[in-house]
Backbone and ligand atoms as CSV (ligand in chain L), in Angstrom:
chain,resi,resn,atom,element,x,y,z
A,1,UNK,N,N,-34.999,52.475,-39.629
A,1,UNK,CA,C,-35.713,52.621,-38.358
A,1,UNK,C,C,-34.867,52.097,-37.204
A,2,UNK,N,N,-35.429,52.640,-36.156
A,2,UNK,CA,C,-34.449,51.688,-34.853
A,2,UNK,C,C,-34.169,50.809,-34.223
A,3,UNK,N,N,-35.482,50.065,-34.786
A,3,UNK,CA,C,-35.465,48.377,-34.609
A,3,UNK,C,C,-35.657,47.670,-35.610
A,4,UNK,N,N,-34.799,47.341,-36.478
A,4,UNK,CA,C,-34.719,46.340,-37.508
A,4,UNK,C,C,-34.878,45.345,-37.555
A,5,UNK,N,N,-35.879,44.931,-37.712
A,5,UNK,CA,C,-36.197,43.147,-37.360
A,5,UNK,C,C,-35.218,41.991,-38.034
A,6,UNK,N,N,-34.571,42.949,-38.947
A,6,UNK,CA,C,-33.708,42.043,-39.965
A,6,UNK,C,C,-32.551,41.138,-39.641
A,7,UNK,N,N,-31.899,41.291,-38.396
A,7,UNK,CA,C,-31.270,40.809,-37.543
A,7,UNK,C,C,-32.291,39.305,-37.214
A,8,UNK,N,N,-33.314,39.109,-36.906
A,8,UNK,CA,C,-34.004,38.074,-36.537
A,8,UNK,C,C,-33.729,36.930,-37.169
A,9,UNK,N,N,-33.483,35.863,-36.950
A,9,UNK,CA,C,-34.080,34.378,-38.019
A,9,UNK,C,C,-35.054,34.515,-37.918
A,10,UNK,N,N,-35.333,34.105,-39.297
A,10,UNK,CA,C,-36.451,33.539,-40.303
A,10,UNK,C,C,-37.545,33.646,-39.452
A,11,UNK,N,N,-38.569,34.179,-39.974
A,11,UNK,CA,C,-39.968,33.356,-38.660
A,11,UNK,C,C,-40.269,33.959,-37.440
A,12,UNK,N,N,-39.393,34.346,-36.786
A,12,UNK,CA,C,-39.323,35.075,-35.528
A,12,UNK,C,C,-39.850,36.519,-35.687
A,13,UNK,N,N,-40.520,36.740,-34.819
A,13,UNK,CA,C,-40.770,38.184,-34.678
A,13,UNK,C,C,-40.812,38.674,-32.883
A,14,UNK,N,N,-40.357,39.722,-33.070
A,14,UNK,CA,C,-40.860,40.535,-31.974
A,14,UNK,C,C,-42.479,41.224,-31.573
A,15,UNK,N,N,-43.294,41.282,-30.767
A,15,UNK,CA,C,-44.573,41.769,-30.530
A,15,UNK,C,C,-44.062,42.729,-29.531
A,16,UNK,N,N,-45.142,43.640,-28.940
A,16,UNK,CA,C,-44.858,44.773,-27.480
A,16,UNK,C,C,-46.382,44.245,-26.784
A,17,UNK,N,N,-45.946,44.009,-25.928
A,17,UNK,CA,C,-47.461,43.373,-24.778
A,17,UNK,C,C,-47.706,44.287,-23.833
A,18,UNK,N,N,-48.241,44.750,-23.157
A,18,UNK,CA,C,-48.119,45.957,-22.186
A,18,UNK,C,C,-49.342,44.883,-20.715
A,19,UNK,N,N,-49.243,45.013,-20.074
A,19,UNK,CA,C,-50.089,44.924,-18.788
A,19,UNK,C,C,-50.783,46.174,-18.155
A,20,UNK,N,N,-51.617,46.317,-18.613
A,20,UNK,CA,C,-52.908,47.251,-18.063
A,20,UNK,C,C,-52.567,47.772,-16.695
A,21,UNK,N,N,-52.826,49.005,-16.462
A,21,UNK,CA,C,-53.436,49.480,-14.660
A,21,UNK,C,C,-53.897,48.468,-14.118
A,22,UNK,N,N,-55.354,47.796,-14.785
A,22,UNK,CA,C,-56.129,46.492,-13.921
A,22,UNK,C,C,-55.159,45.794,-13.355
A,23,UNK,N,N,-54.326,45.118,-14.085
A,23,UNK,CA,C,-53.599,44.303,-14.002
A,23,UNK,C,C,-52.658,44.038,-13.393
A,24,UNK,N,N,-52.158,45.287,-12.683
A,24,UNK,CA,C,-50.847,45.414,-12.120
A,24,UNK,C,C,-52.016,45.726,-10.230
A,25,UNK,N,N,-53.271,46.574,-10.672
A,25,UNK,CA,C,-53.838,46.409,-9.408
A,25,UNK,C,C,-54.534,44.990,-8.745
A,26,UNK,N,N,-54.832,44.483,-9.687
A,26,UNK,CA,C,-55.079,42.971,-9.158
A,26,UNK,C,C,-54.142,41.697,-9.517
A,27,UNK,N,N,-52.888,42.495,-9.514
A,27,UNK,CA,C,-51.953,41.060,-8.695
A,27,UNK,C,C,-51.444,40.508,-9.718
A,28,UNK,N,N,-51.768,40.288,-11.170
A,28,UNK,CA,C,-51.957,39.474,-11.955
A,28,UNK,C,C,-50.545,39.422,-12.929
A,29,UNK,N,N,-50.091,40.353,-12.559
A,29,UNK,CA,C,-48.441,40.578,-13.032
A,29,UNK,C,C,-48.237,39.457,-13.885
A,30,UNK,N,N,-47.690,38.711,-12.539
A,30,UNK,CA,C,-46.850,37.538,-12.434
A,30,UNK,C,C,-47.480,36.344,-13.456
A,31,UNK,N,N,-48.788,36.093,-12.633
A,31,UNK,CA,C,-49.339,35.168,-13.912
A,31,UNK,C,C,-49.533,35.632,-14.941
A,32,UNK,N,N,-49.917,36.762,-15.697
A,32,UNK,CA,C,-49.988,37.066,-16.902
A,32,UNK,C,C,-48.465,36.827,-17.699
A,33,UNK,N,N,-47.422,37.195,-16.990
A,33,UNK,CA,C,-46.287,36.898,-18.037
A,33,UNK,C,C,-45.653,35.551,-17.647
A,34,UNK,N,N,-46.127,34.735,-16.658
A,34,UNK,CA,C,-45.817,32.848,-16.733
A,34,UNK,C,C,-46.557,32.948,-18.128
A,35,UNK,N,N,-47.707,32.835,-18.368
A,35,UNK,CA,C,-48.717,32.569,-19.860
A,35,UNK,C,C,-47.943,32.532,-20.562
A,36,UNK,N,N,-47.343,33.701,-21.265
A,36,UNK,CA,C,-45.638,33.525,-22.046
A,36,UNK,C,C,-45.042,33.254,-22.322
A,37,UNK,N,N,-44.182,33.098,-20.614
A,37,UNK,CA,C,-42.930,32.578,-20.740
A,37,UNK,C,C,-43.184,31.002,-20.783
A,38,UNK,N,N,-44.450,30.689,-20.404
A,38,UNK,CA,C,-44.621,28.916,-20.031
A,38,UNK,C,C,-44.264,28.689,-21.602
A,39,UNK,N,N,-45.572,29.304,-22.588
A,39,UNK,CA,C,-45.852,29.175,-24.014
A,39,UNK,C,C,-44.590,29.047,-24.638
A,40,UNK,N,N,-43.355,29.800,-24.319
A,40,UNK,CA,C,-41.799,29.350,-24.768
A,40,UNK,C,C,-41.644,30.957,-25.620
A,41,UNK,N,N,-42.530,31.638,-25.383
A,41,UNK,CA,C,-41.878,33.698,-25.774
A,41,UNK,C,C,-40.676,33.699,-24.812
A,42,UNK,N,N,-39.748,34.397,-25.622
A,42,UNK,CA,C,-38.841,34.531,-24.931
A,42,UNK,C,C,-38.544,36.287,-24.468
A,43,UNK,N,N,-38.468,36.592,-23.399
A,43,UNK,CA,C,-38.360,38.119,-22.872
A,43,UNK,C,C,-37.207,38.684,-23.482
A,44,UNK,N,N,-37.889,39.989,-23.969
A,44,UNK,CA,C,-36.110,40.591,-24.780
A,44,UNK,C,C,-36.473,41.920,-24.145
A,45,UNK,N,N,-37.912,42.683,-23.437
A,45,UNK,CA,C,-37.623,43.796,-22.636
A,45,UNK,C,C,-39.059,43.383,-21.741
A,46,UNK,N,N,-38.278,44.403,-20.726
A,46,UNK,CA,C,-39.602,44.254,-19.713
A,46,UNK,C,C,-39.222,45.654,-18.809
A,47,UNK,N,N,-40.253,46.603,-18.510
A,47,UNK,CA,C,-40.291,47.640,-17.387
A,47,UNK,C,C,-41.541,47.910,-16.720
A,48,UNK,N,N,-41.429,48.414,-15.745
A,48,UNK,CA,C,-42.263,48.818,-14.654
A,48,UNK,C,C,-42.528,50.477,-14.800
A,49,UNK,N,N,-43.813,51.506,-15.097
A,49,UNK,CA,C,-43.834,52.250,-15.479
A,49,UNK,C,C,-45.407,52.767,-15.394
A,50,UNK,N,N,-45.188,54.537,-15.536
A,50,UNK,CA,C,-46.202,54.554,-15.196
A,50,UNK,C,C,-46.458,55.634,-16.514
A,51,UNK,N,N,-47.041,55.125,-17.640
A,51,UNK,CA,C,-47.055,55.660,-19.087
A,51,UNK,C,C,-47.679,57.150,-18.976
A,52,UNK,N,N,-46.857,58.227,-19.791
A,52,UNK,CA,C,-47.292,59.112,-19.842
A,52,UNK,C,C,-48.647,59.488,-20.911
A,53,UNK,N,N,-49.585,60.608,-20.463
A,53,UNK,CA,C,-50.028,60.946,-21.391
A,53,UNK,C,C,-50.175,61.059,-23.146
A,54,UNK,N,N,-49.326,61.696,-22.683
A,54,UNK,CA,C,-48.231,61.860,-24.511
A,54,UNK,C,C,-48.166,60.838,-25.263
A,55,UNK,N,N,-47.071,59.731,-24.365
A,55,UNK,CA,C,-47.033,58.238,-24.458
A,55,UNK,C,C,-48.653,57.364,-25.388
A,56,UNK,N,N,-49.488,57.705,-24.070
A,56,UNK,CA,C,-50.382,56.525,-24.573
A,56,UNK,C,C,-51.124,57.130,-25.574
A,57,UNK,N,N,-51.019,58.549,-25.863
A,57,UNK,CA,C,-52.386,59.205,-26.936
A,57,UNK,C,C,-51.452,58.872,-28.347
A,58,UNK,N,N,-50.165,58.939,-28.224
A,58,UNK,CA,C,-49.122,57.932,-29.620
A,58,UNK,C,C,-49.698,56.758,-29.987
A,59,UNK,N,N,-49.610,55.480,-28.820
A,59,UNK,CA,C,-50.060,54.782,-28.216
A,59,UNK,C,C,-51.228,54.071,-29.594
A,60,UNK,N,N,-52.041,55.146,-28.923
A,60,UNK,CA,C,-53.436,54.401,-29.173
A,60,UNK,C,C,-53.694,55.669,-30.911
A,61,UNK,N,N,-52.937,56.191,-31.242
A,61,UNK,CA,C,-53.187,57.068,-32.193
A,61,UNK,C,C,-54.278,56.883,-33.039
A,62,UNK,N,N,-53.916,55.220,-33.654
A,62,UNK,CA,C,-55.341,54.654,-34.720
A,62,UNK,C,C,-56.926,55.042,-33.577
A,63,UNK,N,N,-56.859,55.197,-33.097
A,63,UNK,CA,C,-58.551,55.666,-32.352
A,63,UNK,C,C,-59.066,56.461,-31.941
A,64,UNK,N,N,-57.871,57.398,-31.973
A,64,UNK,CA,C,-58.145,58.944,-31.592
A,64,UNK,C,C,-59.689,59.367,-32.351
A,65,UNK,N,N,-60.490,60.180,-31.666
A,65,UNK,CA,C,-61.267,60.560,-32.353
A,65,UNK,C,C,-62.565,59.525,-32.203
A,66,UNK,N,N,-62.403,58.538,-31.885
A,66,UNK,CA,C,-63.411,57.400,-31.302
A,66,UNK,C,C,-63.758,57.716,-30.139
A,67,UNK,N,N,-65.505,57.087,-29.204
A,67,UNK,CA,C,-65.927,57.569,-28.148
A,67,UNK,C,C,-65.174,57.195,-26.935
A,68,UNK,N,N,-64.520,55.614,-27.570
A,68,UNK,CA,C,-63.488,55.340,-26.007
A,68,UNK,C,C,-62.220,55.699,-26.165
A,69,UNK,N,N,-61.990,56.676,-27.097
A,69,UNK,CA,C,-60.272,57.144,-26.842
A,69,UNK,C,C,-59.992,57.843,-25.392
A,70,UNK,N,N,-60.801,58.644,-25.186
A,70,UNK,CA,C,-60.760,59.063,-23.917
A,70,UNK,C,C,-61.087,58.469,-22.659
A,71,UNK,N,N,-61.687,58.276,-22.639
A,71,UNK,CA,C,-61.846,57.074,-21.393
A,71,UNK,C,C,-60.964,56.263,-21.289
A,72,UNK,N,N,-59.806,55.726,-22.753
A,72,UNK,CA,C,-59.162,54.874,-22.413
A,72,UNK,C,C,-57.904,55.026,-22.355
A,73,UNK,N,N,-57.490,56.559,-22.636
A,73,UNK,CA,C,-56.017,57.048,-22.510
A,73,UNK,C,C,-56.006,57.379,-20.962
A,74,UNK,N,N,-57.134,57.602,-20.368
A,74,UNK,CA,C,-57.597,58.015,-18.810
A,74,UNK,C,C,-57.435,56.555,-18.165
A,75,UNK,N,N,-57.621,55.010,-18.128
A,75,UNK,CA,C,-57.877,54.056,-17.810
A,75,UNK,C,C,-56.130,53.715,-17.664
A,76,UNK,N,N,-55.477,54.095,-18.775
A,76,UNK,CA,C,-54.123,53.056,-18.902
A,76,UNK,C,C,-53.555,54.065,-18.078
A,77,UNK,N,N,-53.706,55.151,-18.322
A,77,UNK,CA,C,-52.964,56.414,-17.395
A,77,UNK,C,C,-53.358,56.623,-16.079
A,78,UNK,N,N,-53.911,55.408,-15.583
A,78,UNK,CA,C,-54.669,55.474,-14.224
A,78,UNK,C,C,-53.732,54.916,-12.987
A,79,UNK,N,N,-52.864,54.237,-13.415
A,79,UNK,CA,C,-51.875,53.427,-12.614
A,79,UNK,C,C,-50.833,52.990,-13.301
A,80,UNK,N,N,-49.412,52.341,-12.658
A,80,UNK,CA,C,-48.232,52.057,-13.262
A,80,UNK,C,C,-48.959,50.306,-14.335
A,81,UNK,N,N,-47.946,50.308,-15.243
A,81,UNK,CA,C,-48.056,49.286,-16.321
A,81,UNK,C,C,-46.880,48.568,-16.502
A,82,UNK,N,N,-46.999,47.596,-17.042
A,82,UNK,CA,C,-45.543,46.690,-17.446
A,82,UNK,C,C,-45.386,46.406,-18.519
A,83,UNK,N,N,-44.745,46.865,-19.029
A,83,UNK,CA,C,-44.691,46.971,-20.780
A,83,UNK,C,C,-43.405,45.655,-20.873
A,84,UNK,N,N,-43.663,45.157,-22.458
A,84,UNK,CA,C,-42.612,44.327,-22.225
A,84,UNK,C,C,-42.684,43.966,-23.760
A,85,UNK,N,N,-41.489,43.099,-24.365
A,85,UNK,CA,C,-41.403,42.641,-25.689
A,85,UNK,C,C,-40.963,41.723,-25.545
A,86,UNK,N,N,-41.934,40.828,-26.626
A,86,UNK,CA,C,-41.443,38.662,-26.087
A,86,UNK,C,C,-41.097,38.307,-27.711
A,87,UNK,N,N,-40.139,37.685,-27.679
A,87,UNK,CA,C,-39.946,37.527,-29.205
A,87,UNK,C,C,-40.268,35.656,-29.371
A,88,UNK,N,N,-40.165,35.377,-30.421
A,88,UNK,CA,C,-40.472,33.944,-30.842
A,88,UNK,C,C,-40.988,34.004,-32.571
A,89,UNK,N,N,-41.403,32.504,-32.511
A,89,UNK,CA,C,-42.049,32.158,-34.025
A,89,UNK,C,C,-43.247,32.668,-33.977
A,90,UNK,N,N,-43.605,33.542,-35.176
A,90,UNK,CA,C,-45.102,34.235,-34.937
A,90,UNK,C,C,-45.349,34.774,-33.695
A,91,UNK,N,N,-44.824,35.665,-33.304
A,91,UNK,CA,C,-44.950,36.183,-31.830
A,91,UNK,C,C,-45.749,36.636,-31.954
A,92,UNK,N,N,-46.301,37.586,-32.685
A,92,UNK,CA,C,-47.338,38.840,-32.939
A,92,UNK,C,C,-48.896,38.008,-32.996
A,93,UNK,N,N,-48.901,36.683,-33.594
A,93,UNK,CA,C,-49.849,36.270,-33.885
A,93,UNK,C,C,-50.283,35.126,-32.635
A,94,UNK,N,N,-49.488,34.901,-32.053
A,94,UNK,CA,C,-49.615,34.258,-31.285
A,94,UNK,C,C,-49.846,34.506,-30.100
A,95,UNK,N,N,-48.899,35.737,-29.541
A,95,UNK,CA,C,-49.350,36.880,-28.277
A,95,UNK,C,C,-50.802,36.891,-28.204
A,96,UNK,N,N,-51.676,37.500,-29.259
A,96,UNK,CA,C,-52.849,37.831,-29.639
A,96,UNK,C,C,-54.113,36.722,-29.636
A,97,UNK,N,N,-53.177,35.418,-29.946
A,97,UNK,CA,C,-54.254,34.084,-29.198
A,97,UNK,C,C,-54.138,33.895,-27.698
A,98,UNK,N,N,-52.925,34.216,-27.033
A,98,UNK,CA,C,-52.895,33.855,-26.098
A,98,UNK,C,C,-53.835,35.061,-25.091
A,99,UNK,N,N,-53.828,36.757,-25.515
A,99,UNK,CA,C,-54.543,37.250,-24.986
A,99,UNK,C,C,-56.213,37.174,-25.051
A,100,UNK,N,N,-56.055,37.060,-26.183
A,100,UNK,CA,C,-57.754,36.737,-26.590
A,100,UNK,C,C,-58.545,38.012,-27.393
A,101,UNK,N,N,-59.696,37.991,-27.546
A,101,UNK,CA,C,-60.472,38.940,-28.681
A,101,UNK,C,C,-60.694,40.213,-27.405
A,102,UNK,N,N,-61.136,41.540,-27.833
A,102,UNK,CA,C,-60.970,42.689,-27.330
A,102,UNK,C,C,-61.841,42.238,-25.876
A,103,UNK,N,N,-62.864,41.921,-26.226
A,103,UNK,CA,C,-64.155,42.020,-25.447
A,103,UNK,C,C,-64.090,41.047,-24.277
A,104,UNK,N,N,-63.772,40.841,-23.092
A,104,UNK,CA,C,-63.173,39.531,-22.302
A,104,UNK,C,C,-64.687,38.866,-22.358
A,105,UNK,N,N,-65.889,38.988,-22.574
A,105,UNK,CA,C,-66.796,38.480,-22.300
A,105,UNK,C,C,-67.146,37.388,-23.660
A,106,UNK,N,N,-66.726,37.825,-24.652
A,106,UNK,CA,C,-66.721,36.890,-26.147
A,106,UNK,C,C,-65.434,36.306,-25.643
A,107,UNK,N,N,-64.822,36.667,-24.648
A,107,UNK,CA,C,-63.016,35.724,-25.376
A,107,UNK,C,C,-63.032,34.515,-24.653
A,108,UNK,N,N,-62.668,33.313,-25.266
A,108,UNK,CA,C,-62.806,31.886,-24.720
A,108,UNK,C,C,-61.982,31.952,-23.561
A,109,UNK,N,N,-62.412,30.580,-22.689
A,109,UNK,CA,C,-61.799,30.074,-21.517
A,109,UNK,C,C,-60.020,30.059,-22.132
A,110,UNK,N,N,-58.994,29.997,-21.621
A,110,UNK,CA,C,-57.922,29.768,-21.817
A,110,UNK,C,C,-57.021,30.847,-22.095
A,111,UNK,N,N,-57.821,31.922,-22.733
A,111,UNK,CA,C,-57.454,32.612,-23.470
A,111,UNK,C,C,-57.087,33.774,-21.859
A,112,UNK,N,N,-56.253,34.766,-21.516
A,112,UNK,CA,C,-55.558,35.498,-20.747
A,112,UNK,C,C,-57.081,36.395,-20.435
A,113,UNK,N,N,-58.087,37.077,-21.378
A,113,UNK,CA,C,-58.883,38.201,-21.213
A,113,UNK,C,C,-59.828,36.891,-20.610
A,114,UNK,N,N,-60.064,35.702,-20.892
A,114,UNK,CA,C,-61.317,34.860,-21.369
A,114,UNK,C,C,-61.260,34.824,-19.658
A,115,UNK,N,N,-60.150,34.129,-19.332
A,115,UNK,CA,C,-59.514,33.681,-17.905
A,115,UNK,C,C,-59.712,34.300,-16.963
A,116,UNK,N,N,-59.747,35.595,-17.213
A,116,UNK,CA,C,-59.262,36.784,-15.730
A,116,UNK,C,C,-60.293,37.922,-15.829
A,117,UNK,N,N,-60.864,38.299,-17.370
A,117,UNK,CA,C,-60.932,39.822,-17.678
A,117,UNK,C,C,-62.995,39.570,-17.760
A,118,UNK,N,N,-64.191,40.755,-17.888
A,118,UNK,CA,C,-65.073,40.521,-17.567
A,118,UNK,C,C,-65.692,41.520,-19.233
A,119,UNK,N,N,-64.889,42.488,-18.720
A,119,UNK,CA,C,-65.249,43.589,-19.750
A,119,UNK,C,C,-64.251,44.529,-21.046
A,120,UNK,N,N,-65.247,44.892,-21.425
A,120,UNK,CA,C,-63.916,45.265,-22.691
A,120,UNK,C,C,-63.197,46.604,-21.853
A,121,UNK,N,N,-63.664,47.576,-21.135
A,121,UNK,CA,C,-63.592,48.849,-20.524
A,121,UNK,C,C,-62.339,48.344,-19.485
A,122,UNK,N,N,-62.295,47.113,-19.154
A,122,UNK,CA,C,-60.850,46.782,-18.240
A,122,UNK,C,C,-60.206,45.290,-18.485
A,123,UNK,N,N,-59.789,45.687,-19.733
A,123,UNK,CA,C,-59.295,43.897,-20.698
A,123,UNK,C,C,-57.864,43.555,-19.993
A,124,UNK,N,N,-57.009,44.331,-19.280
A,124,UNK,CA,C,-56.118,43.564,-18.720
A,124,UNK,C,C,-54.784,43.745,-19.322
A,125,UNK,N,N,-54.902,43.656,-21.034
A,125,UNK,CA,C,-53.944,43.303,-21.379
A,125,UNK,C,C,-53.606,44.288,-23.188
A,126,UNK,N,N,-52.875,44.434,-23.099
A,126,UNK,CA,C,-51.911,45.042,-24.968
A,126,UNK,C,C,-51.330,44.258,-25.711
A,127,UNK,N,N,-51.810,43.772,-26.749
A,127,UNK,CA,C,-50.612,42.897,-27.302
A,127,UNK,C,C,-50.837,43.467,-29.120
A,128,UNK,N,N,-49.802,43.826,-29.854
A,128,UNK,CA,C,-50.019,44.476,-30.915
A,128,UNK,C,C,-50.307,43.281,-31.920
A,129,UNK,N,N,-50.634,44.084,-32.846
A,129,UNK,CA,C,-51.772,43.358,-34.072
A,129,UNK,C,C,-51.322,43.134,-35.108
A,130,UNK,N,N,-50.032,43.719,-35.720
A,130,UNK,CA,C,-49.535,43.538,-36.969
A,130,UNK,C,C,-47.881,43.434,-36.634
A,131,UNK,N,N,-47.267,43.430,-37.412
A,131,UNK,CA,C,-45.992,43.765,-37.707
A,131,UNK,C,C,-45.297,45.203,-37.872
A,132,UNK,N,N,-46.655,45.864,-38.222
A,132,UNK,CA,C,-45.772,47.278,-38.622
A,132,UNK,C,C,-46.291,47.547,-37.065
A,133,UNK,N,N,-47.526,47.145,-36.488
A,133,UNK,CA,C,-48.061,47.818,-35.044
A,133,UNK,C,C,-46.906,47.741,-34.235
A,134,UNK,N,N,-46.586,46.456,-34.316
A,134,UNK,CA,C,-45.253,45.464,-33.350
A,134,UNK,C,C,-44.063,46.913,-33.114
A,135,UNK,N,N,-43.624,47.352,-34.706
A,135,UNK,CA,C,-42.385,47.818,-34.536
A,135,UNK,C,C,-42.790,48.938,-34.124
A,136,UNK,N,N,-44.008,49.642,-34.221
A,136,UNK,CA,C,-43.925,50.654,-34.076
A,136,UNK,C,C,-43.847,51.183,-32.815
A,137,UNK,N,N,-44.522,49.739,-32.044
A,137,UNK,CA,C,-44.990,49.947,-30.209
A,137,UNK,C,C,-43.529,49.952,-29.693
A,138,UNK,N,N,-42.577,48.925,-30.341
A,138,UNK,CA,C,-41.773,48.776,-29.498
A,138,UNK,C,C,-40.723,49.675,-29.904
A,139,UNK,N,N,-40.746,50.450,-30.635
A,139,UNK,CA,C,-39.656,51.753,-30.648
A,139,UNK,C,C,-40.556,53.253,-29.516
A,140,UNK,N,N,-41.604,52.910,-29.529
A,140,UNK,CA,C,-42.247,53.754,-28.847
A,140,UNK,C,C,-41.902,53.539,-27.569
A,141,UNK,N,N,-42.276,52.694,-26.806
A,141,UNK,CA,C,-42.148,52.364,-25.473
A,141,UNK,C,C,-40.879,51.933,-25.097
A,142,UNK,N,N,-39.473,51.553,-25.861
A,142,UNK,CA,C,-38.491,51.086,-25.557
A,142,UNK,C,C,-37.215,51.688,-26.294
A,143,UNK,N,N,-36.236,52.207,-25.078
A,143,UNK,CA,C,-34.867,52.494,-26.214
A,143,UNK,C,C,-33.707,50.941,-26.625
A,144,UNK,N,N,-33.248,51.424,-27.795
A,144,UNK,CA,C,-32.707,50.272,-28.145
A,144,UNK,C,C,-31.893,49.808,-26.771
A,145,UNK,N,N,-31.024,50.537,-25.893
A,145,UNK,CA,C,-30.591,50.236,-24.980
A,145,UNK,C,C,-31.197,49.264,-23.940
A,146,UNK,N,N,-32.538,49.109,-23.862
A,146,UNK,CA,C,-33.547,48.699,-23.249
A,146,UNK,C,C,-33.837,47.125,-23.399
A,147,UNK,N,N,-33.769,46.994,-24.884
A,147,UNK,CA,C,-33.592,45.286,-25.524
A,147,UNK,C,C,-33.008,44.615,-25.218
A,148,UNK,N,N,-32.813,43.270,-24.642
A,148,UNK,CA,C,-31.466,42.119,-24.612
A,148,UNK,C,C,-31.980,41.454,-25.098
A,149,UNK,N,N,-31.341,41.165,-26.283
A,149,UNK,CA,C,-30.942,39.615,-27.036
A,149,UNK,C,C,-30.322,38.907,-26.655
A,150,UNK,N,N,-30.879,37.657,-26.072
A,150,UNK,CA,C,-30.132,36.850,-25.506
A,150,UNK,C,C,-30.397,35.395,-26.235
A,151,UNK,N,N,-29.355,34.068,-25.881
A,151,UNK,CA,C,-29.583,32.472,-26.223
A,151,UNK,C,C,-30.384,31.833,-24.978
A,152,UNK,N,N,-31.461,31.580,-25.510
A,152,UNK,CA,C,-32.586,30.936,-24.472
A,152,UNK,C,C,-32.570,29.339,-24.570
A,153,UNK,N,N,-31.720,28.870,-23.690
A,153,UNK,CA,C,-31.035,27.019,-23.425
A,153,UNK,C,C,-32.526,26.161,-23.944
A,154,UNK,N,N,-33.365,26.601,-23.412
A,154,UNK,CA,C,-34.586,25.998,-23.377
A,154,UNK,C,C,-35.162,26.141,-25.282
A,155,UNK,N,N,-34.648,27.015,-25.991
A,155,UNK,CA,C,-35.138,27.120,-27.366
A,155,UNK,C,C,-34.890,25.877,-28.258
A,156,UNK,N,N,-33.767,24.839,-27.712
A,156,UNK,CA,C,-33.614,23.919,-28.259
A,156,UNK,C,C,-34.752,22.892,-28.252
A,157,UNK,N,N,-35.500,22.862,-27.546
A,157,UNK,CA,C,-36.522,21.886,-26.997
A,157,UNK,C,C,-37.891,22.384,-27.495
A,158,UNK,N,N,-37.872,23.790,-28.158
A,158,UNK,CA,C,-39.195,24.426,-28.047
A,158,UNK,C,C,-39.499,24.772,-29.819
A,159,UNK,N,N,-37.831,25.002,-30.332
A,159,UNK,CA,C,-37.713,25.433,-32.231
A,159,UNK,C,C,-37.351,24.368,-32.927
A,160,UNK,N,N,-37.954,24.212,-33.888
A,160,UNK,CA,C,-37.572,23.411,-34.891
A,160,UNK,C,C,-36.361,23.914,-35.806
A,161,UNK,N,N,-35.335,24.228,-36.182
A,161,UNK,CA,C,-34.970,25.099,-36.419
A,161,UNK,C,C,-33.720,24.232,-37.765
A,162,UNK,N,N,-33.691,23.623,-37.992
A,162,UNK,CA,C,-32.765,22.534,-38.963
A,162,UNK,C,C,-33.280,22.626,-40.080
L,1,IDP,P1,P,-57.287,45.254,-28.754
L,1,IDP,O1,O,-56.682,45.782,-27.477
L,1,IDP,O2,O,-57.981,43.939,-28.532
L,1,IDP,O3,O,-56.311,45.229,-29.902
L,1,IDP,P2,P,-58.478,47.612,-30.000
L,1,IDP,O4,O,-59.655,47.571,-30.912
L,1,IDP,O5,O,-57.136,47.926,-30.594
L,1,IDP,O6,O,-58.467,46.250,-29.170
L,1,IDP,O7,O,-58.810,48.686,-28.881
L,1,IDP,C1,C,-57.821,49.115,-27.997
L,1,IDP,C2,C,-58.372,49.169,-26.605
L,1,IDP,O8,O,-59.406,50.143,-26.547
L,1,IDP,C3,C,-59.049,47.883,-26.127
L,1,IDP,O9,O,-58.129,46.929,-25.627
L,1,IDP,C4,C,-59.961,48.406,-25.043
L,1,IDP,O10,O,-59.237,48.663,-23.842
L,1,IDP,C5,C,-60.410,49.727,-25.641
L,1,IDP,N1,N,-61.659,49.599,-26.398
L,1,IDP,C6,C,-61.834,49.128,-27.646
L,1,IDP,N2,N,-63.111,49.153,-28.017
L,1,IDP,C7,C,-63.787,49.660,-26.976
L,1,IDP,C8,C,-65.148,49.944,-26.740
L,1,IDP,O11,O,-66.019,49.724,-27.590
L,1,IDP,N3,N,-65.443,50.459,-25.520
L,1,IDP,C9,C,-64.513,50.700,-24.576
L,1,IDP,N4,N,-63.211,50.457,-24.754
L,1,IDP,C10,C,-62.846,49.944,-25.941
């Protein structure tokens, strides 16, 4: 495949997070990816974009055929998005605490949906669910050209890694 996670140390994974239409219309950019970067994810892609059709019905494929597939390939396709991939320890699992449960109205205080978001119909935020979801989003939305791997100074202070 085109992104081989196998390159990674141990532990680390890559996730694909995307920032909603909402999100980019109410401002929230910026603070949504401090949450992140504060948490110690480290950015390996990030774009500004305005997802195609095609794109998001891939996208969201597992729901096709459900009553909010449509409404919600119409919602993300409503305005530009910021797609992005944060790598770290347990990224995938951890992205997913930091965004919170689907529904912003069940999702606790702290949590990114709990914080900002009201309803499930405009949650704010994408963050994938598995490992195979992970790779699959981020070969979707990103060419390998697109990735930087980089040494993050600050990882010394943040990994246990000995
Ligand atoms: P997730 O984004 O928390 O992983 P999924 O179940 O994968 O949630 O659903 C994908 C997206 O579809 C949700 O983020 C939300 O925007 C939308 N969605 C899910 N369930 C409903 C629903 O019952 N009504 C309206 N929209 C929904």
């Amino acid at each position: 495949t085109k992104f081989d996670s196998s390159h990674l140390p141990e532990g680390i994974e890559r996730t694909f997070v995307m920032i909603k239409p909402d999100g980019v219309q109410r401002g929230l950019v910026g603070s949504i990816i401090s949450r992140f970067e504060q948490k110690g994810l480290k950015l390996v892609g990030l774009k500004f974009m305005h997802a195609s059709e095609c794109l998001l019905r891939q996208h969201y494929a597992e729901h096709e055929g459900r009553p909010f597939f449509e409404p919600l390939v119409k919602y993300v396709q409503s305005g530009p998005v910021v797609a992005m991939v944060l790598e770290g320890p347990d990224a995938i699992k951890v992205g997913r605490l930091l965004i919170g449960t689907t529904d912003p109205s069940k999702s606790p205080p702290g949590t990114i949906r709990g914080d900002l978001a009201l309803q499930t119909r405009k949650n704010l935020i994408h963050g994938s669910d598995s490992s195979e979801s992970a790779q699959r989003e981020i070969e979707l939305w990103f060419g390998q050209r697109e990735l930087v791997g980089w040494e993050k100074d600050s990882d010394k202070w943040l990994l246990e890694r000995e």
